[in-house]
DOTI-442682 format. One line per field, with one value per residue (C-alpha): residue number from 0; residue in one letter; chain; x, y, z. Coordinates in Angstrom, 2 decimals. Example, Ala and Ser with C-alpha at 12.3 -4.5 7.8 and 13.67 -1.06 7.14 Angstrom:
! DOTI-442682
nr: c(0  1)
rest: c(A  S)
kette: c(A  A)
c1: c(12.30  13.67)
c2: c(-4.50  -1.06)
c3: c(7.80  7.14)
This chain:
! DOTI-442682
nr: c(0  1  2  3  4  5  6  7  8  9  10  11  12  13  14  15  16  17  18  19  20  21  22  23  24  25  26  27  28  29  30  31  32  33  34  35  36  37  38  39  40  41  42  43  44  45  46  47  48  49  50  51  52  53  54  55  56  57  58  59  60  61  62  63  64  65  66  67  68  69  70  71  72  73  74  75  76  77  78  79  80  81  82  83  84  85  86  87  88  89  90  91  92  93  94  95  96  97  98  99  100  101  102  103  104  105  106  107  108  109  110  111  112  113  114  115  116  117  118  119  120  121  122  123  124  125  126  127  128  129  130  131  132  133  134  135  136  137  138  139  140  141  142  143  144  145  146  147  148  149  150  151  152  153  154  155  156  157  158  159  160  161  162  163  164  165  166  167  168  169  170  171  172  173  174  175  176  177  178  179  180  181  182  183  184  185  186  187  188  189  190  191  192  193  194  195  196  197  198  199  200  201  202  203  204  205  206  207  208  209  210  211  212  213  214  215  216  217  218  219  220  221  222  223  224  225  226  227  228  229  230  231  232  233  234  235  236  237  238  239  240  241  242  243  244  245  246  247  248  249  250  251  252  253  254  255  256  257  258  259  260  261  262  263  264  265  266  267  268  269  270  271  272  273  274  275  276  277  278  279  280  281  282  283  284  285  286  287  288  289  290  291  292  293  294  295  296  297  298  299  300  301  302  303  304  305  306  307  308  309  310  311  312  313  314  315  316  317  318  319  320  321  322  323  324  325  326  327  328  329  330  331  332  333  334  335  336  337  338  339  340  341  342  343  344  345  346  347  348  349  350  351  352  353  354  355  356  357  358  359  360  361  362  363  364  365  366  367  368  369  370  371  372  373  374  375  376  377  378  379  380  381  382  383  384  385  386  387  388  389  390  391  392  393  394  395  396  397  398  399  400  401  402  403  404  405  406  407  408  409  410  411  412  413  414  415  416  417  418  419  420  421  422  423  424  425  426  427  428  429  430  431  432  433)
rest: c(X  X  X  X  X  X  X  X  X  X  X  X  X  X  X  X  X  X  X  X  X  X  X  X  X  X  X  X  X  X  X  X  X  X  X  X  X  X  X  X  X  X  X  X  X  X  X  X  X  X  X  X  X  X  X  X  X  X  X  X  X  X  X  X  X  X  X  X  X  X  X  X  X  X  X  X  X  X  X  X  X  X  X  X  X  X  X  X  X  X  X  X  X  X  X  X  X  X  X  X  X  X  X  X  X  X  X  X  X  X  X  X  X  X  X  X  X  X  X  X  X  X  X  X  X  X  X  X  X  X  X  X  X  X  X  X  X  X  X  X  X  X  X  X  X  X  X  X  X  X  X  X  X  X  X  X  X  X  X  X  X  X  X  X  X  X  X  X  X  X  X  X  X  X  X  X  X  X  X  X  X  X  X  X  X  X  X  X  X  X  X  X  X  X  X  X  X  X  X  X  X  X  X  X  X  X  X  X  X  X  X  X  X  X  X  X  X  X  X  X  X  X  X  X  X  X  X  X  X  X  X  X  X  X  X  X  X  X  X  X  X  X  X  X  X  X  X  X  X  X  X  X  X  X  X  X  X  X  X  X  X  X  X  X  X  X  X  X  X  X  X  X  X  X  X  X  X  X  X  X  X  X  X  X  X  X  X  X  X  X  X  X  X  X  X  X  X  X  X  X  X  X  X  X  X  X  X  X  X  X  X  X  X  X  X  X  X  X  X  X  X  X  X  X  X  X  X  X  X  X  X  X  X  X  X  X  X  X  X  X  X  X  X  X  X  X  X  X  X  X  X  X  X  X  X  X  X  X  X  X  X  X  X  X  X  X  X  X  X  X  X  X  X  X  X  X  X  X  X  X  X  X  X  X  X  X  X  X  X  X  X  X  X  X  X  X  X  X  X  X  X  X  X  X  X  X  X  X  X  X  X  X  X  X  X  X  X  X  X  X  X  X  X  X  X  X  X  X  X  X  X  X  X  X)
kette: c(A  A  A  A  A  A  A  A  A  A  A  A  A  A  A  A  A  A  A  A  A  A  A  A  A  A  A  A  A  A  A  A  A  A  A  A  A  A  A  A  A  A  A  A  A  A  A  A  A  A  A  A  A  A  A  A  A  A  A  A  A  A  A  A  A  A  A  A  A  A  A  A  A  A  A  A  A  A  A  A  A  A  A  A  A  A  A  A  A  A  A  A  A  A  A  A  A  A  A  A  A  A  A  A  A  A  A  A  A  A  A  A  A  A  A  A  A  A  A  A  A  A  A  A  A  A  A  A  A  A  A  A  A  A  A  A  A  A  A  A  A  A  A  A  A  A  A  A  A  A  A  A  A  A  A  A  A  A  A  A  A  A  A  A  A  A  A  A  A  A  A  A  A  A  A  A  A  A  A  A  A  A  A  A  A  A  A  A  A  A  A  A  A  A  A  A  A  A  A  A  A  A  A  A  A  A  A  A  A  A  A  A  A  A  A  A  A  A  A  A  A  A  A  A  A  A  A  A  A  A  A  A  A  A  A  A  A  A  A  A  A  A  A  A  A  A  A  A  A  A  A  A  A  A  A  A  A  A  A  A  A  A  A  A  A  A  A  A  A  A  A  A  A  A  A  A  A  A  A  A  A  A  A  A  A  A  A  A  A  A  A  A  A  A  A  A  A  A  A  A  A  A  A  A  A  A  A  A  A  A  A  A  A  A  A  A  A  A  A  A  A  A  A  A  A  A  A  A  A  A  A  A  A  A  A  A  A  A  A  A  A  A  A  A  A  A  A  A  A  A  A  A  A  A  A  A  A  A  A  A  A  A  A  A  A  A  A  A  A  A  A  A  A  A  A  A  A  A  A  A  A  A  A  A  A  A  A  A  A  A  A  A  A  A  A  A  A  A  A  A  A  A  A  A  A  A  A  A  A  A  A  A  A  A  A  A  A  A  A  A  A  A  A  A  A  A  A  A  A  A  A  A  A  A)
c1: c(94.60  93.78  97.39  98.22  95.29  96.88  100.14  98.22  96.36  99.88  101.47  98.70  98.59  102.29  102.03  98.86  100.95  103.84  101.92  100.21  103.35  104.73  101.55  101.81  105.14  104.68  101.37  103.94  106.48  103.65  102.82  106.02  106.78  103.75  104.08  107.37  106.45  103.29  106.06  108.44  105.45  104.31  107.58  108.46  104.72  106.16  109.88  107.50  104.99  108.25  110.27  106.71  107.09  110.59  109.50  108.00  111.69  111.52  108.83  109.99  113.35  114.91  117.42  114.54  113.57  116.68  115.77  113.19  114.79  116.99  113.02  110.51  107.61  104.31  106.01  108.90  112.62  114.44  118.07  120.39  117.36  115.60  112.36  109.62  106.93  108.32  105.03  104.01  107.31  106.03  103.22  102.82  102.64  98.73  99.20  101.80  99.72  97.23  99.28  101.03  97.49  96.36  99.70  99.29  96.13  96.91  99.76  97.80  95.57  93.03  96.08  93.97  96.95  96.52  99.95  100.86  103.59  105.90  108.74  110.59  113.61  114.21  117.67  118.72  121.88  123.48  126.84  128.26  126.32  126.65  122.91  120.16  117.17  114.52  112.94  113.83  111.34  110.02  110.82  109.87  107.31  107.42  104.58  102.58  99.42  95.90  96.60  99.12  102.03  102.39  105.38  106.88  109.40  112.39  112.63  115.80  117.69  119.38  122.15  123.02  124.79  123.51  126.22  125.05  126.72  125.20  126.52  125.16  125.83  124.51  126.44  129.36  129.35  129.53  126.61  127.64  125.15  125.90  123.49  123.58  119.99  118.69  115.76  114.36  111.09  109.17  105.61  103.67  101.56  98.45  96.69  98.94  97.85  94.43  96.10  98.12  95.32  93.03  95.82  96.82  93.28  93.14  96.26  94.69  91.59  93.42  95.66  92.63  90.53  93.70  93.92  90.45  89.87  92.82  91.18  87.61  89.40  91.25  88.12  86.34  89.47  89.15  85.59  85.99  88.68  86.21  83.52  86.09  87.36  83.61  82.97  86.12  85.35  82.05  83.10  85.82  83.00  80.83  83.88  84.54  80.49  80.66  83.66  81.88  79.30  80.84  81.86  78.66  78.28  81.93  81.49  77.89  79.72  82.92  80.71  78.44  81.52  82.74  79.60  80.47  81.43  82.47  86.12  86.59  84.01  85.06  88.62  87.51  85.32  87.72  90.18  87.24  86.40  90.05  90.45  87.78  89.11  92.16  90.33  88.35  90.85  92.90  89.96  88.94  92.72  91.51  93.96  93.67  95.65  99.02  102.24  105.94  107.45  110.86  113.87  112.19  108.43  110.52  112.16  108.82  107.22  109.50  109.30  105.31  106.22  108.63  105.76  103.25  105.30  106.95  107.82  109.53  113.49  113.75  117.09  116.40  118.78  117.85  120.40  117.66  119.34  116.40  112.95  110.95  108.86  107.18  104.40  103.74  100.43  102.04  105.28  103.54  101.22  104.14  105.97  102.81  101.66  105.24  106.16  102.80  102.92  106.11  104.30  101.71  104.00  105.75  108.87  110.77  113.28  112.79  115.98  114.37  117.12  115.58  117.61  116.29  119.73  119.04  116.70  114.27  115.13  113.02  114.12  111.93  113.54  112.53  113.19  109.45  108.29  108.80  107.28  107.43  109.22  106.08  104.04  106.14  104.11  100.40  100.84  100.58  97.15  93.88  92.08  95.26  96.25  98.83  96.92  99.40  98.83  101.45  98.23  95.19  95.49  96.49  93.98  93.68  92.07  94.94  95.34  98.27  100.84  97.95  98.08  101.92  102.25  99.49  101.45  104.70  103.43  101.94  105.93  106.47  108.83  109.62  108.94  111.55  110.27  113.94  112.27  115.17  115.94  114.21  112.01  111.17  113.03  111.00  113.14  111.19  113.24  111.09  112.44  113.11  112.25  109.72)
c2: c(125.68  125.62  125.54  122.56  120.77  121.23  119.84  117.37  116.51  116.08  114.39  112.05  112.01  111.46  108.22  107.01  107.52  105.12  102.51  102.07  102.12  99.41  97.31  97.40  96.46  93.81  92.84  92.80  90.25  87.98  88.21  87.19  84.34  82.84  83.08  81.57  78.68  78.03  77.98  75.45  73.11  73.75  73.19  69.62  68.84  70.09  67.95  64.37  64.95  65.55  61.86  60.12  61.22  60.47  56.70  57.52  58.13  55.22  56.46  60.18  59.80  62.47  60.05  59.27  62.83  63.49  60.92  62.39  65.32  63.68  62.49  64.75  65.37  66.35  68.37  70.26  69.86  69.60  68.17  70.94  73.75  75.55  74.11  76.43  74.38  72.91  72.17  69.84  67.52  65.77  64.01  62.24  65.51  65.06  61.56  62.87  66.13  63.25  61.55  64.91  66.15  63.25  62.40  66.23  65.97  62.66  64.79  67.88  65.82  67.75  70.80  73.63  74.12  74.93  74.19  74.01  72.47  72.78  70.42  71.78  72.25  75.41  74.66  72.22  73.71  71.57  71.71  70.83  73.61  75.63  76.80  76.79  74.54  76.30  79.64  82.25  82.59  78.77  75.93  72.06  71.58  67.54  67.96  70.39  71.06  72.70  75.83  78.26  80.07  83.46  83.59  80.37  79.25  76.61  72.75  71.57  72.42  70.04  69.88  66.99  66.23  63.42  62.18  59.86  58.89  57.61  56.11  57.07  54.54  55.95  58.86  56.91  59.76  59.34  61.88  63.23  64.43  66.10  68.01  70.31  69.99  72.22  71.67  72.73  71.85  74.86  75.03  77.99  78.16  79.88  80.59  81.39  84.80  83.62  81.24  83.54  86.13  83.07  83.02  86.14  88.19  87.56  89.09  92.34  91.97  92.30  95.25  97.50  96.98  98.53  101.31  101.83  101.26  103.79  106.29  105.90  106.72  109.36  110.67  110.48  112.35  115.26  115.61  115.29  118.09  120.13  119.96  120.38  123.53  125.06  124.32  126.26  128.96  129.46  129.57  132.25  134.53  133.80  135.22  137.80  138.95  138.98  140.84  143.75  143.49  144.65  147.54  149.21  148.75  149.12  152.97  153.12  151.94  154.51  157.25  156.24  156.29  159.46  160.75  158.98  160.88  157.39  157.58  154.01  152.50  154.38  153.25  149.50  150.39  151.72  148.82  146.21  147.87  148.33  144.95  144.42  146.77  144.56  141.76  143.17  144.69  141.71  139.92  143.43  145.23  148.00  150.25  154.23  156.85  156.46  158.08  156.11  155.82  157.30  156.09  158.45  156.90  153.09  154.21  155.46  152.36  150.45  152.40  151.41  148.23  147.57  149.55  146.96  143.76  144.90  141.34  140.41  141.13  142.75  143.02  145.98  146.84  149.27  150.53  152.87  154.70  155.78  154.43  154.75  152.22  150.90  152.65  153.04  151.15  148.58  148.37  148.05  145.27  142.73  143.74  143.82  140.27  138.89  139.96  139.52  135.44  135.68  136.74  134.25  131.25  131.16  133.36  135.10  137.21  138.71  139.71  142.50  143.82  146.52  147.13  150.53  150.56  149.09  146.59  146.92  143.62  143.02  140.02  138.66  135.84  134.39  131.87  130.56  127.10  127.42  125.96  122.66  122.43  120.43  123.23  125.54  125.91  126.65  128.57  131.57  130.55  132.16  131.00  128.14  126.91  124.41  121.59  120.71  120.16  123.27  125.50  124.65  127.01  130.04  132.34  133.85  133.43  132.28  135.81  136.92  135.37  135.76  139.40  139.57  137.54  139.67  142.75  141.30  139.82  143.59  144.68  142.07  141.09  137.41  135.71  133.01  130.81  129.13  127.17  126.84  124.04  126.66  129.51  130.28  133.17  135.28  137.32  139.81  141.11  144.05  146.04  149.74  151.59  154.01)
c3: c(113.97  110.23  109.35  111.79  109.81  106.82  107.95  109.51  106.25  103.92  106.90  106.32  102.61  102.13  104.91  102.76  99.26  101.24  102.62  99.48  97.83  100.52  100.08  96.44  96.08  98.45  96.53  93.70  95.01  95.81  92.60  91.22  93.30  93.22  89.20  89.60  91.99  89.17  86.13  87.93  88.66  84.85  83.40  85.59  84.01  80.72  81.37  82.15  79.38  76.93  78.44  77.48  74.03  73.61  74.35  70.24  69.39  66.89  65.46  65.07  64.81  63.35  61.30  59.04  59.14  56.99  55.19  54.14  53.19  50.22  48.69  47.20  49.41  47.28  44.67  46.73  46.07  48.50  47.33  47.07  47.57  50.53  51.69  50.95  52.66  56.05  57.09  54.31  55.44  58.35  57.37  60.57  62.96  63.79  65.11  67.59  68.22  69.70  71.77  73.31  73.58  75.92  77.71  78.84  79.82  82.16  83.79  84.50  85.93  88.49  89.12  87.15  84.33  81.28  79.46  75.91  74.59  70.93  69.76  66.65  64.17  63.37  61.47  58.92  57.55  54.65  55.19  51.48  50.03  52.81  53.09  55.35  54.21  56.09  55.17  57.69  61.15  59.83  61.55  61.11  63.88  65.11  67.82  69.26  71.51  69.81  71.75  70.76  72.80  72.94  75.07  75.16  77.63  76.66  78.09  76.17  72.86  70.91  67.57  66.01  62.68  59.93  57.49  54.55  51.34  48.83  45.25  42.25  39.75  36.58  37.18  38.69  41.69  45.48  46.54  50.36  52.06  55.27  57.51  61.04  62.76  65.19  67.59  70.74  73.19  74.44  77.02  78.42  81.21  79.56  82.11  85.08  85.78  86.78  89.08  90.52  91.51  92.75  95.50  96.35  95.90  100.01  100.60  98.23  99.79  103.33  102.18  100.72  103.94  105.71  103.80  103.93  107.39  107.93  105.46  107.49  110.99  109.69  108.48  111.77  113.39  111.03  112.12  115.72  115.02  113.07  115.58  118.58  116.63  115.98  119.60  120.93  118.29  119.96  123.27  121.98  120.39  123.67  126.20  123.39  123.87  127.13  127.28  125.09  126.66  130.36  128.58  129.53  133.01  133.79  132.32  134.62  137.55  137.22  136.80  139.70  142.53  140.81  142.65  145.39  148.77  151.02  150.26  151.49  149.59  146.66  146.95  147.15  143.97  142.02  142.59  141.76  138.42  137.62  137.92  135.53  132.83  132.53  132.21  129.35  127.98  127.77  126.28  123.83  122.93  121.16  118.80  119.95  119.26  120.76  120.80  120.33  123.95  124.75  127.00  130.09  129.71  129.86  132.82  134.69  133.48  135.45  138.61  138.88  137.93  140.75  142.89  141.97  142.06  145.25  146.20  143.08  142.55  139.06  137.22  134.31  131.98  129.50  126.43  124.45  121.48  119.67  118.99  115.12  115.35  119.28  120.99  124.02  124.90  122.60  124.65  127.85  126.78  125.97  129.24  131.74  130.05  130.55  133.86  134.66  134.14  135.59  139.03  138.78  137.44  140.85  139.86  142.66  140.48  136.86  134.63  132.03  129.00  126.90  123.81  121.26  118.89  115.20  116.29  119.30  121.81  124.67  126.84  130.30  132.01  135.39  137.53  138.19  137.61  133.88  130.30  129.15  125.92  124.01  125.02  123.58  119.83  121.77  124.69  122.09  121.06  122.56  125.38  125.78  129.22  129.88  131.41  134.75  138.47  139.22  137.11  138.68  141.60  138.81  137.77  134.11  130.98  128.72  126.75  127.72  125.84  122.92  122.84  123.34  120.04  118.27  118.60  118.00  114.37  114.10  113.70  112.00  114.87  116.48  119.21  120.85  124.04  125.73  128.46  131.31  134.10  136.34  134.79  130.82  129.01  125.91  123.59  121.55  118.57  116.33  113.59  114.51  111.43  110.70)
């Protein structure tokens, strides 16, 4: 029983570890598309906000930003040098850090977002002196909001070449001034992980109580099972007492009708307290001295068998080379026990095969009323009946099959149950070695 509960118990575990895996993974997926279906709305907030400030193109147009870079700006150089101060360029970036600022905040509107936005040129590369302008990882920022990305995603990208000459006269030179410009818009939803959990916490919410409500009855099964197990161990050590305990007055009683002169009544005495000495000692089996049983005591054996099973047609076939190993008590246990539910199962005719050569074989088959096959794992367990119409009107304790599977794990032999179309077969296989 223990072992079953183990199985039972990692059967459970491993299903547990799955559905949590399942749920998780679905959990997961949620996740992700609700963090995608956020972005999207962010970004077509992001793509409006950016058309809005385009309308400032005049204003910001990036034609007078290289403009700008032919004039010095607050002590840098820029002709024919890198910028070392990008930032100190456009003086007009916190008027347009306004306007993004509010035009945002008009299109979030009451949606819960919080979105920030960045439009900047990360490349001016001056294509007479073949250099780039900007220091490397800088970038020329044109607008952006108060809070800061930390992974931001891209709206657009854009290149686009100025060409300007301009005559120098007091030099008599034509100055060419030709420049590749690089910029891009980027946005980040800041704070779309919040929004995400906001909608799927019900769906985690749902999935723990599952698995927690699945825990909690599995629980409550293990202790039914616990107290259903201490109750049948009770009622085992009860039968088991009682069983000891007619010990006693089973010796009382034989030693009583020994003294007996009624022959009759004697007679019916003796069969009444034999009858109770195999129930005890089905119940009891207790090891005494014993002695290994040879081909002659296997054929008696079977000549009181057929006597006492007079109605049943037996089939024996016994091949006995020689025996190290079976005794005698031993031997007759497993056979009486077999043919014995064979009688009381309904079966007309019993095929026996004894085999003593390098292993020891012992095969009952019958044609009785048989063994279902999903019984097949617990008729060997004490005190076990098959529950069944065909069983009420059958007497016995359920020990039988017990004790035949006791001895057989003794020998460290096997046990096979082939239930048939009509009848139940048990092969007995037992290593013959001293």
């Amino acid at each position: 029983m223990n072992r079953k509960r183990n199985i039972t118990m990692i059967l459970f575990t491993f299903s547990l570890v799955i559905l949590v895996v399942l749920q998780g993974y679905y959990i997961y997926n949620s996740y992700r598309l609700q963090e995608r279906d956020l972005i999207i709305r962010a970004r077509a907030i992001a793509d409006k906000t950016l058309e809005t400030m385009e309308r400032y193109e005049t204003e910001t147009n990036e034609e007078k930003l290289v403009g700008d870079f032919e004039r010095l700006k607050t002590g840098i150089t820029i002709q024919k040098e890198k910028i070392t101060n990008p930032e100190r360029i456009y003086s007009s970036e916190k008027l347009y850090n306004k306007k993004l600022e509010k035009i945002l905040k008009d299109n979030i509107a009451d949606s819960g977002f919080e979105i920030a936005m960045k439009s900047e040129i990360y490349s001016i590369l001056d294509e007479v002196q073949k250099m780039e302008l900007l220091p490397s990882g800088r970038s020329l920022v044109l607008y952006q909001t108060v809070k800061k990305m930390t992974k931001p995603l891209t709206i657009n990208e854009g290149k686009w070449s100025s060409r300007q000459t301009r005559e120098n006269t007091d030099l008599k030179l034509d100055e060419k001034n030709y420049y590749l410009v690089k910029s891009k818009s980027t946005f980040q939803l800041l704070n779309v992980k919040i929004l995400v959990l906001k909608k799927i916490i019900p769906l985690i919410i749902i999935s723990l109580l599952i698995v927690i409500l699945i825990v909690i009855l599995f629980r409550n099964s293990i202790k039914n099972l616990n107290r259903q197990e201490k109750k049948i161990s009770q009622l085992h050590t009860t039968i088991d007492s009682i069983a000891h305990e007619l010990n006693t007055p089973i010796t009382t009683l034989k030693f009583s009708i020994a003294q007996s002169s009624d022959s009759e009544t004697k007679a019916l005495l003796e069969r009444q307290i034999t009858r109770l000495e195999n129930i005890v000692s089905s119940i009891h089996n207790n090891d005494s001295d014993d002695v290994l049983i040879d081909k002659k005591d296997i054929e008696n054996y079977f000549l009181e068998i057929k006597k006492s099973f007079d109605k049943i047609d037996f089939k024996i076939k016994i091949d006995f080379t020689e025996n190290k190993s079976l005794y005698q008590n031993d031997f007759k246990q497993i056979i009486d026990n077999l043919i014995d539910n064979s009688s009381k199962y309904g079966a007309k005719e019993i095929e026996v095969l004894i085999k003593f050569n390098k292993l020891i074989e012992m095969e009952v088959s019958d044609d009785g009323i048989g063994i279902p096959r999903e019984e097949k794992q617990n008729i060997f367990d004490k005190y076990y009946r098959i529950t069944r119409d065909e069983n009420l009107h059958v007497n016995g304790l359920g020990v039988g099959l017990f004790l035949v599977k006791k001895i057989v794990d003794k020998y460290k032999g096997d046990i096979d149950v082939n239930p048939k179309k009509k009848g139940v077969s048990f092969k007995i296989t037992i290593p013959n070695e001293a």
